[in-house]
C-alpha positions in Angstrom: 10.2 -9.3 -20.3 10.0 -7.6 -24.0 13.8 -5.9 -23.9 12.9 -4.8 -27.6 10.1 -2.4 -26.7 10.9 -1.4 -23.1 9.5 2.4 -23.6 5.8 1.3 -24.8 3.2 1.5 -21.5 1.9 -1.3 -23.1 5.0 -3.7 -22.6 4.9 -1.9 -18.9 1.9 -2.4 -18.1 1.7 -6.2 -19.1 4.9 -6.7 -17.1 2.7 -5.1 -14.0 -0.3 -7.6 -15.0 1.9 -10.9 -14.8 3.7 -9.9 -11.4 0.0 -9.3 -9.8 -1.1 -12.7 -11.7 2.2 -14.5 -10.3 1.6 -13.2 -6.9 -2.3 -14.0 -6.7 -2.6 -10.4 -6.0 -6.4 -9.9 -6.8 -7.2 -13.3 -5.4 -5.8 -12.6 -1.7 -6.2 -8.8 -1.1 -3.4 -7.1 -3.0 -5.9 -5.1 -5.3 -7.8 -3.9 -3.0 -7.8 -0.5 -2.6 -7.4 0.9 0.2 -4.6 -1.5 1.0 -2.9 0.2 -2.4 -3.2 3.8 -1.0 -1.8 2.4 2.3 1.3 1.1 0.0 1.8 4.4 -2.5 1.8 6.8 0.7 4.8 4.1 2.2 6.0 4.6 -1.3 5.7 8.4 -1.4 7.7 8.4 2.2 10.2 6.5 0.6 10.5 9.2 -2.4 10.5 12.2 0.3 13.5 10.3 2.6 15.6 10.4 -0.4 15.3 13.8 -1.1 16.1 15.1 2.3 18.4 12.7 3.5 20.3 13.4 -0.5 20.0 10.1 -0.6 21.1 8.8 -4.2 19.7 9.7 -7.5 20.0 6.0 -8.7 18.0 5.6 -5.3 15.4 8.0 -6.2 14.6 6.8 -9.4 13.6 3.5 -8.1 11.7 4.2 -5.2 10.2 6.5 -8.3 9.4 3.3 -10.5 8.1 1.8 -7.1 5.3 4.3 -7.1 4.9 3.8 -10.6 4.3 0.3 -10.5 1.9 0.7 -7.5 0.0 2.9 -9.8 0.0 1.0 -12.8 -1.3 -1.8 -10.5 -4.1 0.7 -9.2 -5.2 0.7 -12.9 -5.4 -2.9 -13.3 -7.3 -3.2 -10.5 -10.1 -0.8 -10.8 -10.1 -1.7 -14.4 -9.3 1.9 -15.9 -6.9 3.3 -18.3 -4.2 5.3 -16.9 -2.8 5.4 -20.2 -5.7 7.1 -21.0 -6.2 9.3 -17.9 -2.4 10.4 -18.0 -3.4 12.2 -22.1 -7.0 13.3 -20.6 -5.0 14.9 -17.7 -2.6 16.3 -19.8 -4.6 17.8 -22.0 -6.5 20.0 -18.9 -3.2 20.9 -17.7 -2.0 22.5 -20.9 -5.3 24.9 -20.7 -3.9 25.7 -17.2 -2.5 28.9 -16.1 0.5 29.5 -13.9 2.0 31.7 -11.1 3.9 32.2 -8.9 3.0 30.9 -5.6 5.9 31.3 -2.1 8.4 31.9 -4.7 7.7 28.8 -7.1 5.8 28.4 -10.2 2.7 26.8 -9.9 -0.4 25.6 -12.5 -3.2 24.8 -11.1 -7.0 25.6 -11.3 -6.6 28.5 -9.3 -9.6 29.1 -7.3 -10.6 32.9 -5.6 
């Protein structure tokens, strides 16, 4: 692993490409997809029992980079850039409005 340039997606997501490589993962079924969605929604329960079991914040963030491995892995697989897609989506959320929804702020394409 590159511990000079640990922030750059680039160095992430190479680190992502070798553990599938490693692992064989595109050879015996590990990028395919719907397995994947199967994994981030174990992941995402994983993320949700920490929060309301106030399980730790240390905790928390890894189940956190978990998920964002998984999705890194995603992009690998299907061949797109979520580097990419993250600035794309960014971009439509800052023409976004917000409100407040139950009590919370929410943006969102807010449809009548």
């Amino acid at each position: 692993m590159n511990l000079m340039n640990q922030d750059s997606y680039q160095t992430m997501l190479a680190e992502v490409q070798n553990f599938h490589d490693k692992h064989q993962l595109k050879k015996y079924g590990g990028e395919e997809l719907n397995y994947r969605v199967a994994l981030m929604a174990e992941e995402l329960g994983e993320i949700s029992a920490c929060v309301t079991k106030g399980k730790s914040t240390e905790l928390l963030a890894e189940e956190c980079a978990d998920l964002l491995i998984l999705l890194m892995g995603t992009a690998i697989a299907k061949e797109f850039d979520l580097n990419q897609a993250f600035w794309n989506k960014m971009a439509k959320l800052e023409q976004r409005s917000s409100k407040m929804v139950d009590g919370r702020i929410r943006v969102s394409e807010f449809r009548d």
